[in-house]
C-alpha positions in Angstrom: 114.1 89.9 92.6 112.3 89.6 96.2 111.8 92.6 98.1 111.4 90.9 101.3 111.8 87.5 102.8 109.8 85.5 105.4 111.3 82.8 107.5 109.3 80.7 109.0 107.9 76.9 109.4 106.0 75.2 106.4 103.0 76.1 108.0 100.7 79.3 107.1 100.4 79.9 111.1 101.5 83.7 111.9 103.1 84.4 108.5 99.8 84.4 106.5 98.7 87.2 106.6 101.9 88.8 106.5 101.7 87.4 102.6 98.4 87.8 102.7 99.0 91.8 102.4 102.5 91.4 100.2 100.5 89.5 97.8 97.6 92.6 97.6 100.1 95.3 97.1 101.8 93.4 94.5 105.4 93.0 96.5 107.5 90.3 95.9 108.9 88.1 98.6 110.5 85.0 99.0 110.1 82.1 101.8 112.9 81.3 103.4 111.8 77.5 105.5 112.5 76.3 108.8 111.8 72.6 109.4 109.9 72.3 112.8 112.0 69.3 114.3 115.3 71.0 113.7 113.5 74.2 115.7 112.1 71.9 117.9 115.4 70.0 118.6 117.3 73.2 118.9 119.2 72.6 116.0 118.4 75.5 114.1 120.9 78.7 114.3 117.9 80.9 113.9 116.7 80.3 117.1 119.5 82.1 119.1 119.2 84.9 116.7 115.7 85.4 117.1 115.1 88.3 119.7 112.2 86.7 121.2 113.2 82.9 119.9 110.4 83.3 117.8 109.5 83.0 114.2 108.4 84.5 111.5 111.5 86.5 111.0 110.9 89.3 108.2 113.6 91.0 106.8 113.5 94.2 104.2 116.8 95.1 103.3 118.9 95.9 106.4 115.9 95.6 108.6 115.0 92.5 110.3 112.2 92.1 112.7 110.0 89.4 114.5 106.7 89.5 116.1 103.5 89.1 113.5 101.8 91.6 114.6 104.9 94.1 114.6 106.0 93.2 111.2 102.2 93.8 110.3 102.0 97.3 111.8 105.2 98.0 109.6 103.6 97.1 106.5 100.4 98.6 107.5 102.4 102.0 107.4 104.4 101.4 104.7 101.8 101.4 102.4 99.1 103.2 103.5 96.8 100.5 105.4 96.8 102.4 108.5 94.0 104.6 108.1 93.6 108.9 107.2 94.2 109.8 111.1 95.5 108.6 114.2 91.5 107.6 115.2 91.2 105.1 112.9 94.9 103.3 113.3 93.5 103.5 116.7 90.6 100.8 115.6 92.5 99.4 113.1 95.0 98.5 115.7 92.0 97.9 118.2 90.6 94.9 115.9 93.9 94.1 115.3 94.4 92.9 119.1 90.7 91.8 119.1 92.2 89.6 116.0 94.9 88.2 118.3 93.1 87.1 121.2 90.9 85.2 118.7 94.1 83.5 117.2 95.3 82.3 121.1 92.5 81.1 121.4 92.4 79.0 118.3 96.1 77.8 118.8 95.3 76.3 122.6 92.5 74.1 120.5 94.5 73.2 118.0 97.6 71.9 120.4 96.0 71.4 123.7 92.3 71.1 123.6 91.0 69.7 120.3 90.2 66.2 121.2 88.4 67.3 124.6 87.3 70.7 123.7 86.6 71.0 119.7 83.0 71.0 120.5 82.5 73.3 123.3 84.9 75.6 120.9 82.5 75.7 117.7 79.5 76.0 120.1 81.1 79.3 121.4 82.2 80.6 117.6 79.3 82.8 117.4 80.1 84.9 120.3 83.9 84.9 119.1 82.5 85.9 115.6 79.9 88.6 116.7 82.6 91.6 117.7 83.8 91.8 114.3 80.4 91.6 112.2 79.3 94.5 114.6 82.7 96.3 113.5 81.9 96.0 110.0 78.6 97.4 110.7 80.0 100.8 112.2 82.0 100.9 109.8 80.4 100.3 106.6 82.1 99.9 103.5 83.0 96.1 103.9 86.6 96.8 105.7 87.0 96.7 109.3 88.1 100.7 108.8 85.0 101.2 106.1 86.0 101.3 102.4 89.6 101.8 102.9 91.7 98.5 103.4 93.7 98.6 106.5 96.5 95.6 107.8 93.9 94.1 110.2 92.1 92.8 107.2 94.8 90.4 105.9 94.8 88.9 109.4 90.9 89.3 109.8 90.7 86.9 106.3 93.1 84.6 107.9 91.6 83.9 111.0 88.2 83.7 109.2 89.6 81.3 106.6 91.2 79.2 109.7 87.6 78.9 111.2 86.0 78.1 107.8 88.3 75.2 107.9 87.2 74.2 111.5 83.4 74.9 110.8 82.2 75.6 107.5 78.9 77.2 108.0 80.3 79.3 110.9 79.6 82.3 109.0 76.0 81.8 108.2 74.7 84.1 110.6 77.1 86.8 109.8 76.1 88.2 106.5 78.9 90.9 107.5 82.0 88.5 107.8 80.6 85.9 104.6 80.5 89.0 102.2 83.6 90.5 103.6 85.3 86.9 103.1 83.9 87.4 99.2 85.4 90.8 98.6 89.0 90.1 99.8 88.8 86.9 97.7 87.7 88.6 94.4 90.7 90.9 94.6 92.8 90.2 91.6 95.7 89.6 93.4 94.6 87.8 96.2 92.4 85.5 94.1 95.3 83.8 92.1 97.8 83.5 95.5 94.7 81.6 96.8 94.3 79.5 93.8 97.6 79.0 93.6 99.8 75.4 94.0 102.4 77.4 96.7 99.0 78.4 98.9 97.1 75.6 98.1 100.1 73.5 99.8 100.9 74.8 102.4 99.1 73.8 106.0 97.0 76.0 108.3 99.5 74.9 110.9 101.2 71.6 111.8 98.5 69.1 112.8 96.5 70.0 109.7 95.6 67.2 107.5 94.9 69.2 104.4 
């Protein structure tokens, strides 16, 4: 029986990660799916119920909340991916917004730019990229907190699987990021939602081609 249920589009887009992290602490959810016209054509009821008219809506038992990042903060805590002390949530939520303004920046290529500025984009990936390998060398241990897994690792793995996507050698002057790509990918857990039909599916977000 699911534990929890996402609702959002048939798109990976802000919900990955979210399953991302139920998938490696071995929760069950299910996906509840939104097509994008009847959002777009304001058909769906959802949208008036959303707080900010915004999706992914996350519910665990009588609790319902929107905003990615908020729902991931939640889980963070809930199972112990928030670090030992209020110092490192601080970084972990520090990356964490690091990791967002990355993702806007993404998004406005994908549906505004990527005919006119794909190219100028990739050109500027290493200085995008370069933040987070010097995290991961403060903080050594392969996680953006060290050797403890924290929520901003789901999302890091995301965004860095978004970018592979884009630019497949990307990472090749980040030993840092490559390796830390490996390790979340050889979890158990992870490994066989990434292999699997349901992830393999489902788009980064609605203009990809697979």
């Amino acid at each position: 029986m699911a534990q929890y249920t996402i609702t959002y589009f048939p798109v990976q887009g802000r919900s990955e990660p979210i399953r991302l992290l139920l998938t490696d602490q071995g929760a069950q959810w299910k996906d509840e799916v939104v097509p994008i016209e009847d959002w777009m054509g304001g058909k769906s009821p959802l949208k008036k119920e959303a707080v900010f008219g915004q999706l992914p809506k996350f519910q665990d038992g009588d609790l319902t909340m929107y905003q990615s990042n908020a729902i991931l903060r939640y889980l963070g805590r809930k199972y112990g991916l928030y670090g030992k002390n209020d110092k490192e949530a601080a970084v972990i939520d520090m990356v964490n917004d690091g990791l967002e303004d990355f993702r806007l920046k993404y998004v406005r290529l994908i549906f505004t730019e990527y005919d006119t500025g794909k190219d100028k984009y990739i050109a500027d990936l290493p200085n995008q990229l370069g933040p987070f390998e010097r995290i991961l060398s403060k903080h050594p241990g392969g996680f953006v907190n060290g050797s403890q897994i924290s929520y901003a690792d789901y999302n890091l793995l995301h965004i860095l699987h978004l970018h592979l996507k884009l630019a497949p050698q990307c990472l090749s002057e980040f030993p840092l990021l490559k390796a830390f790509v490996a390790k979340m990918e050889a979890r158990p857990k992870l490994k066989s939602y990434l292999e699997s039909d349901a992830c393999k599916r489902r788009p980064a977000h609605p203009k990809d081609k697979q």
